[in-house]
BAFI-3210 file (N, C-alpha, C; in Angstrom, 3 decimals, decimal comma, padded with zeros to 6 digits):
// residues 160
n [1|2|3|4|5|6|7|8|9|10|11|12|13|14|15|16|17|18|19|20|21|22|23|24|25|26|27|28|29|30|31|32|33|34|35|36|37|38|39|40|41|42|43|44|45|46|47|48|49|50|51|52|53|54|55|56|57|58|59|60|61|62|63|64|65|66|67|68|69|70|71|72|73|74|75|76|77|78|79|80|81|82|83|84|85|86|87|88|89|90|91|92|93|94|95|96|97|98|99|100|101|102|103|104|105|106|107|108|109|110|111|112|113|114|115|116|117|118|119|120|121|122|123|124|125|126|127|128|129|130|131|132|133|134|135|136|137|138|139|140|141|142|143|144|145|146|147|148|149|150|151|152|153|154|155|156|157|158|159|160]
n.u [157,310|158,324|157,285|158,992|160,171|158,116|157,058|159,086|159,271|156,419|157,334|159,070|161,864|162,536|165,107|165,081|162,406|162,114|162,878|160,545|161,855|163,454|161,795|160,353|157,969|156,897|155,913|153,681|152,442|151,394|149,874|147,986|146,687|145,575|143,796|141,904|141,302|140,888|138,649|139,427|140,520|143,633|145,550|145,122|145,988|148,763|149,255|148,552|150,289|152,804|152,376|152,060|154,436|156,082|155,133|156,286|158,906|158,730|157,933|159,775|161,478|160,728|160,785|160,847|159,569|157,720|155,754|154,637|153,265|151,956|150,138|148,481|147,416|145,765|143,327|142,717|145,114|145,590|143,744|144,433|146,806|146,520|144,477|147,182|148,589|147,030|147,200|149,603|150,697|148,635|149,480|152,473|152,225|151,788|153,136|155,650|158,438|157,494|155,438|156,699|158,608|156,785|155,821|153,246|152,842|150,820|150,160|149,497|147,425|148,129|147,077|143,731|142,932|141,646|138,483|137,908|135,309|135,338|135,346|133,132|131,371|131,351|130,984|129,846|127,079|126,379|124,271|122,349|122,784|123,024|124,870|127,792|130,188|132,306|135,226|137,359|140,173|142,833|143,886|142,282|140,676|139,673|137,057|135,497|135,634|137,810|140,998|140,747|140,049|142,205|143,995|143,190|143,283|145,723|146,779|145,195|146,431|148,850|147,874|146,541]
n.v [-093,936|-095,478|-097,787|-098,772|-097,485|-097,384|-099,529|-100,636|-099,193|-100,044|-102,665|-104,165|-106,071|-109,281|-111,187|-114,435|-113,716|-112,188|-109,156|-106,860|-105,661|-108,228|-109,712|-109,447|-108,100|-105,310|-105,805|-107,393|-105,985|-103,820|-104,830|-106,583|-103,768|-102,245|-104,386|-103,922|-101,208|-101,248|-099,765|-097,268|-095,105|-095,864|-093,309|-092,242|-094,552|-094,023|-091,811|-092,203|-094,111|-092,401|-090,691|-092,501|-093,368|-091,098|-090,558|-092,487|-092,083|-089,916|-091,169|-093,027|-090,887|-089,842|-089,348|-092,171|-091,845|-089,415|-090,556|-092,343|-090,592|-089,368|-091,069|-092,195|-089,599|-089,124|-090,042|-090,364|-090,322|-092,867|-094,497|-094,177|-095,536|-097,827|-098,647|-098,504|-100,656|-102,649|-102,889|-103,770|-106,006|-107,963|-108,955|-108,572|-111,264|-113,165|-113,991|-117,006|-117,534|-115,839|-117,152|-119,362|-118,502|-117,518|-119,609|-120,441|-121,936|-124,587|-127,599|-129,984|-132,725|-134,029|-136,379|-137,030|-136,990|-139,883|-139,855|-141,272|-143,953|-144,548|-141,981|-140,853|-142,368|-141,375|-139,265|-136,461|-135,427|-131,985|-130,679|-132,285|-133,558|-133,712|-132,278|-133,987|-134,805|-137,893|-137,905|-140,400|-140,234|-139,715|-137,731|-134,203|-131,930|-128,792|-126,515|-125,715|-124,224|-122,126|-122,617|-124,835|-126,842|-126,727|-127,514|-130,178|-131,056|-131,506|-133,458|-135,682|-136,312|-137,245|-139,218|-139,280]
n.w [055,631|058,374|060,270|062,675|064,859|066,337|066,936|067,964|070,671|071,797|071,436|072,744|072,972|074,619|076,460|074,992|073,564|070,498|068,949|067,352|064,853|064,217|064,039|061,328|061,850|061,150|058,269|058,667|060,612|059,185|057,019|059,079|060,051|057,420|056,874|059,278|058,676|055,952|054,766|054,518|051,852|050,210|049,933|052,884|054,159|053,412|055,094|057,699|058,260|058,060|060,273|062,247|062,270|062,668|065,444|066,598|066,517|068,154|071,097|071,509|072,206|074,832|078,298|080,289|082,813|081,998|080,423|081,459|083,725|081,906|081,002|083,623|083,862|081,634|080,042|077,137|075,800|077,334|076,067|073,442|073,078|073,846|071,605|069,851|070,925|070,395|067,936|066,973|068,628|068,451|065,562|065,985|067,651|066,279|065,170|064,157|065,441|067,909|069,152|069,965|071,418|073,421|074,295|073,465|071,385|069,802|069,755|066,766|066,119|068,381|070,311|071,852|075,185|076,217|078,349|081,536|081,918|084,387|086,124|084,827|085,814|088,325|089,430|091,268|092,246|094,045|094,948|095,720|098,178|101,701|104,363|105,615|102,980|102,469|100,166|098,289|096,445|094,298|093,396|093,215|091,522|092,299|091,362|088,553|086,869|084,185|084,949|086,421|084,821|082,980|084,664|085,496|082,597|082,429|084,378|083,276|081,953|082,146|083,318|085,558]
ca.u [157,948|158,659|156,925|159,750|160,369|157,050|157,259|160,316|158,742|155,693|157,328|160,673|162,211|163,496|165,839|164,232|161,108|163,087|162,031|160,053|162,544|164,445|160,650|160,058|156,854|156,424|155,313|152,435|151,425|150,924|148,415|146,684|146,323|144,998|142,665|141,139|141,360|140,490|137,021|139,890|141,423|144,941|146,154|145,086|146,704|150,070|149,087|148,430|151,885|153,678|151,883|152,230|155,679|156,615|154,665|156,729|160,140|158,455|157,991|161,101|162,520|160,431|161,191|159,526|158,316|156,964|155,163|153,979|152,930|150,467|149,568|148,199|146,435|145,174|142,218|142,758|146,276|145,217|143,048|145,027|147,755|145,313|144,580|148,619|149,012|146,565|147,770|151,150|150,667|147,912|150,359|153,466|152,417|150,800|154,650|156,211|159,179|157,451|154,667|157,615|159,332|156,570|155,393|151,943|152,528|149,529|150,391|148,128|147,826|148,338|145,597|142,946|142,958|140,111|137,922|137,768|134,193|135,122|135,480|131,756|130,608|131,923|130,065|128,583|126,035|126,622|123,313|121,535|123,332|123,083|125,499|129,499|130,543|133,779|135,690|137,987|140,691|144,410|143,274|140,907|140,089|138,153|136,917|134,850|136,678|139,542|141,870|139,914|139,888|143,314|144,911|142,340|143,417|147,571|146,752|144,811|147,512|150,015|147,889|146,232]
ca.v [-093,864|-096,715|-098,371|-099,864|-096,637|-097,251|-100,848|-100,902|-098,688|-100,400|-104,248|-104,244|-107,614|-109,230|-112,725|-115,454|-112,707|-111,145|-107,607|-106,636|-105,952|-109,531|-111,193|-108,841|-107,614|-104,265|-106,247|-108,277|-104,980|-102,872|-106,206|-106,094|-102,328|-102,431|-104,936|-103,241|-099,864|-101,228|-098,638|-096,374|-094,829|-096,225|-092,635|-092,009|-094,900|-093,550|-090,832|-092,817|-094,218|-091,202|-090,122|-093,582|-093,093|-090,107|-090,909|-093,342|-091,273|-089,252|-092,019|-093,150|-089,447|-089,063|-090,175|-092,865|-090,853|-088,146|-091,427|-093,269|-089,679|-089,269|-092,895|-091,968|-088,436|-088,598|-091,335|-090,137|-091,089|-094,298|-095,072|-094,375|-096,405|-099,391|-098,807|-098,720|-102,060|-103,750|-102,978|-104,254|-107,041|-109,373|-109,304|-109,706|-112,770|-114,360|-114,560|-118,412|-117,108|-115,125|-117,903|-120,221|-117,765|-117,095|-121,281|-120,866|-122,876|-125,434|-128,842|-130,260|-134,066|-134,674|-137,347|-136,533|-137,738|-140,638|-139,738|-142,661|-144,320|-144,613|-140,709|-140,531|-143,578|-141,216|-138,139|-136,664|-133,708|-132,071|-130,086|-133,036|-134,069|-133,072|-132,907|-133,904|-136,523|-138,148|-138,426|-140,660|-140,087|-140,044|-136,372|-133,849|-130,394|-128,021|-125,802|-126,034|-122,761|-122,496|-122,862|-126,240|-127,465|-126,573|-128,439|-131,896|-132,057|-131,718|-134,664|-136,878|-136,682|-137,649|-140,505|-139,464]
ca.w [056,935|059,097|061,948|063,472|066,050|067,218|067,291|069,052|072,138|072,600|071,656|073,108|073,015|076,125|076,274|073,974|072,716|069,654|068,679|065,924|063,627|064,312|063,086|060,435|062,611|060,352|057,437|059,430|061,264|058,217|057,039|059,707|060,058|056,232|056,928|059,816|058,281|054,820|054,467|053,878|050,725|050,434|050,575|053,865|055,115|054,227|056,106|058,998|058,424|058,529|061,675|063,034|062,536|063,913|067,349|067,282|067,304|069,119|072,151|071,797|072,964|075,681|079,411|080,662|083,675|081,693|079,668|083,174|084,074|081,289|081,256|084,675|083,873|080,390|079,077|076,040|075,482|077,625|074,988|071,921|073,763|073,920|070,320|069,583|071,083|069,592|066,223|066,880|069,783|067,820|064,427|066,695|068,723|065,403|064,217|064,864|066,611|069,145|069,877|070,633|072,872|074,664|074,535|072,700|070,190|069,924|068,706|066,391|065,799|069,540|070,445|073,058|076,424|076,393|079,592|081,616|082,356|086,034|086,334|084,276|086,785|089,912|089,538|092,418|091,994|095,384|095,394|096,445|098,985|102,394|105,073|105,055|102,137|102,210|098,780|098,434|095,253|094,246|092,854|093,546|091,289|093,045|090,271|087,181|085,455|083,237|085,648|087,078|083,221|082,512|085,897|084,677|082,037|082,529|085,478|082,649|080,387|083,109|083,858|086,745]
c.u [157,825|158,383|157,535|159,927|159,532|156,785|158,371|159,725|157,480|155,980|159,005|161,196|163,322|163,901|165,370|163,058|162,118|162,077|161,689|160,712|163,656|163,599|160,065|158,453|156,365|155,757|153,599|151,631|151,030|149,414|147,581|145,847|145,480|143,705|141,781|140,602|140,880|139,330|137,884|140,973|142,701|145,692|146,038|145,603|148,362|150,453|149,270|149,737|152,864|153,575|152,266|153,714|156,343|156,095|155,800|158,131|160,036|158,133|158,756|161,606|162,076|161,218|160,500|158,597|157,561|155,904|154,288|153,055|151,399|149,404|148,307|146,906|145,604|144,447|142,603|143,752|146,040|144,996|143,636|146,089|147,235|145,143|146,011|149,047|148,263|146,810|148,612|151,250|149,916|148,744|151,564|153,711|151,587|152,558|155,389|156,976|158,356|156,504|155,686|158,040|158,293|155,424|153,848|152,023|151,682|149,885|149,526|148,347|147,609|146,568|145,180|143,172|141,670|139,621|137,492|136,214|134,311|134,993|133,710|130,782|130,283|131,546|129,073|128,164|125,856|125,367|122,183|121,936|123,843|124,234|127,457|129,392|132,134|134,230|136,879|138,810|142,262|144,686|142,111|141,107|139,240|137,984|136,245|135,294|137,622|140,452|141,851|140,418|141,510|144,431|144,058|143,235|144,783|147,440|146,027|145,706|148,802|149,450|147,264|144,873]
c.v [-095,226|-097,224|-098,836|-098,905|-097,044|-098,979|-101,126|-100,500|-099,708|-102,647|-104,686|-106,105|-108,256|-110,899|-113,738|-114,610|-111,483|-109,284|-107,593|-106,647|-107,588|-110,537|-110,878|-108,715|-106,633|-104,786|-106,522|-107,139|-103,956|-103,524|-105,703|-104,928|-102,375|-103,491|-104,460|-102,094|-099,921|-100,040|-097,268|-096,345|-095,170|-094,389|-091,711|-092,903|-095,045|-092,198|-090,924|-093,509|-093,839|-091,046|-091,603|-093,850|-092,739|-090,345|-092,057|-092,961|-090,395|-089,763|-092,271|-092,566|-089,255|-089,735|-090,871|-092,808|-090,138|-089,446|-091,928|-091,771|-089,276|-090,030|-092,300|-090,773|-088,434|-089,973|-091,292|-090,721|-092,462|-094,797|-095,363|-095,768|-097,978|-099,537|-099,144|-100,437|-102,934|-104,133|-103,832|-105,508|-108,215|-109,690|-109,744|-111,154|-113,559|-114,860|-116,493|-118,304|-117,198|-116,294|-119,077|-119,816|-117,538|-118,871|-121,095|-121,259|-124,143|-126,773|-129,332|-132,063|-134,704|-135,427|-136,549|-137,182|-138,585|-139,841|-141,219|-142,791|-144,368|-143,153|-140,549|-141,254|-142,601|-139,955|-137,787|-135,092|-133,478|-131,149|-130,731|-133,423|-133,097|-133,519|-133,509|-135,339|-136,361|-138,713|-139,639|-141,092|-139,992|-138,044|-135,764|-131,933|-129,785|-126,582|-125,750|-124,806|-123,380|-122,989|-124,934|-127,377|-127,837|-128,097|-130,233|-131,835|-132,124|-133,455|-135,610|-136,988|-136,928|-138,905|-140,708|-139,446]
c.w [057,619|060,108|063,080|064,601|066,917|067,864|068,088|070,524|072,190|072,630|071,926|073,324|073,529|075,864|074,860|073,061|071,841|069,636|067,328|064,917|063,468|063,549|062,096|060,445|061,683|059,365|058,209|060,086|060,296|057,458|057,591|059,973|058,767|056,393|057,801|059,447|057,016|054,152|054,313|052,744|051,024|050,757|051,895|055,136|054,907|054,713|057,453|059,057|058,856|060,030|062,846|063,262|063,208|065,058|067,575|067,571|068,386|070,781|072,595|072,719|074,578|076,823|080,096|081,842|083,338|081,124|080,565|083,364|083,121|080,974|082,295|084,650|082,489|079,974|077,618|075,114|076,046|076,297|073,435|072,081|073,310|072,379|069,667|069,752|071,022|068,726|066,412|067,860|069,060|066,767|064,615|067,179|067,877|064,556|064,685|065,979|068,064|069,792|070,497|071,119|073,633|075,237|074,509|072,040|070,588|069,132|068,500|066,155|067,454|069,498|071,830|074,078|076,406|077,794|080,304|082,047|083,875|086,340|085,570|085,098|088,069|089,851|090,513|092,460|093,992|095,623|096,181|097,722|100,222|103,334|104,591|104,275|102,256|100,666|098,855|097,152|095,258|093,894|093,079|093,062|091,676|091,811|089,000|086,164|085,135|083,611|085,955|085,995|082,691|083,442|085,848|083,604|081,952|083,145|084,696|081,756|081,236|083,804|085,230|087,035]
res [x|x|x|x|x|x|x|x|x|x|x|x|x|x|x|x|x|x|x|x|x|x|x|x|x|x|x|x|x|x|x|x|x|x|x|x|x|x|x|x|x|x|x|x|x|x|x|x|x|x|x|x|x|x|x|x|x|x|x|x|x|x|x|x|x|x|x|x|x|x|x|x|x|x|x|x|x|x|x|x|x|x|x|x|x|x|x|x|x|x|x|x|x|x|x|x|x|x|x|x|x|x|x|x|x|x|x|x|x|x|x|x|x|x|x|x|x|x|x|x|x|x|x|x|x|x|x|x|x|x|x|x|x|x|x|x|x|x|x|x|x|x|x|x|x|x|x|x|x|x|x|x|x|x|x|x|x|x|x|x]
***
């Protein structure tokens, strides 16, 4: 039986993000399913096939209020849900396509940004320091998270 019902409902594919069957997704999610699932007998996972199947015509049919609706009341289905789109979401967005539609692709080769010695010179540990300091910069990240990290280093690779 065929994953693609079920792959279609939970990976619908909008402008530039093809749909599963456009990146030949079913292959890659049966993989990964098998590798997670490996500790079982092959004929129990085309058991889990079948069944993974039909839920998935069976999603299809429904209405997506009655779907929102149980979303809402049932953990249970939450949970399987959550399980559903793991299967199919990490094997999808490992395809080329889809990482270029959705602009994760990682270029490799690119050189690093040197760090300049004046920025390692200009370090100021603000625990010591009492009272108002004035900075004075062309730039100024407030942040030491991801975010913080992310917005450095765009502005050192632009030169700033």
């Amino acid at each position: 039986m065929s994953l693609l019902p079920l792959l279609r409902f939970l990976l619908p594919g909008h402008g530039e993000l093809k749909s599963p069957e456009e990146v030949g997704a079913e292959e890659e999610v049966k993989k990964f399913t098998e590798e997670v699932f490996r500790w079982l007998p092959s004929p129990f996972l085309e058991v889990l096939w079948r069944v993974l199947g039909l839920l998935g015509l069976l999603l299809e049919r429904l209405p997506p209020s009655f779907l929102t609706e149980l979303n809402h009341r049932s953990p249970l289905f939450r949970t399987l849900l959550s399980l559903l789109k793991t299967m199919t979401v990490l094997p999808y967005t490992s395809r080329p396509e889809v990482k270029e539609a959705l602009g994760t692709v990682m270029e490799r080769g690119k050189p690093r940004v040197p760090c300049p010695s004046l920025v390692k010179e200009n370090l100021l540990e603000f625990e010591k320091m009492a009272g108002t300091v004035e900075i004075e910069c062309d730039v100024l990240v407030v942040g030491s998270g991801a975010g913080g990290a992310v917005v450095a280093k765009e502005l050192a690779e632009k030169g700033l």
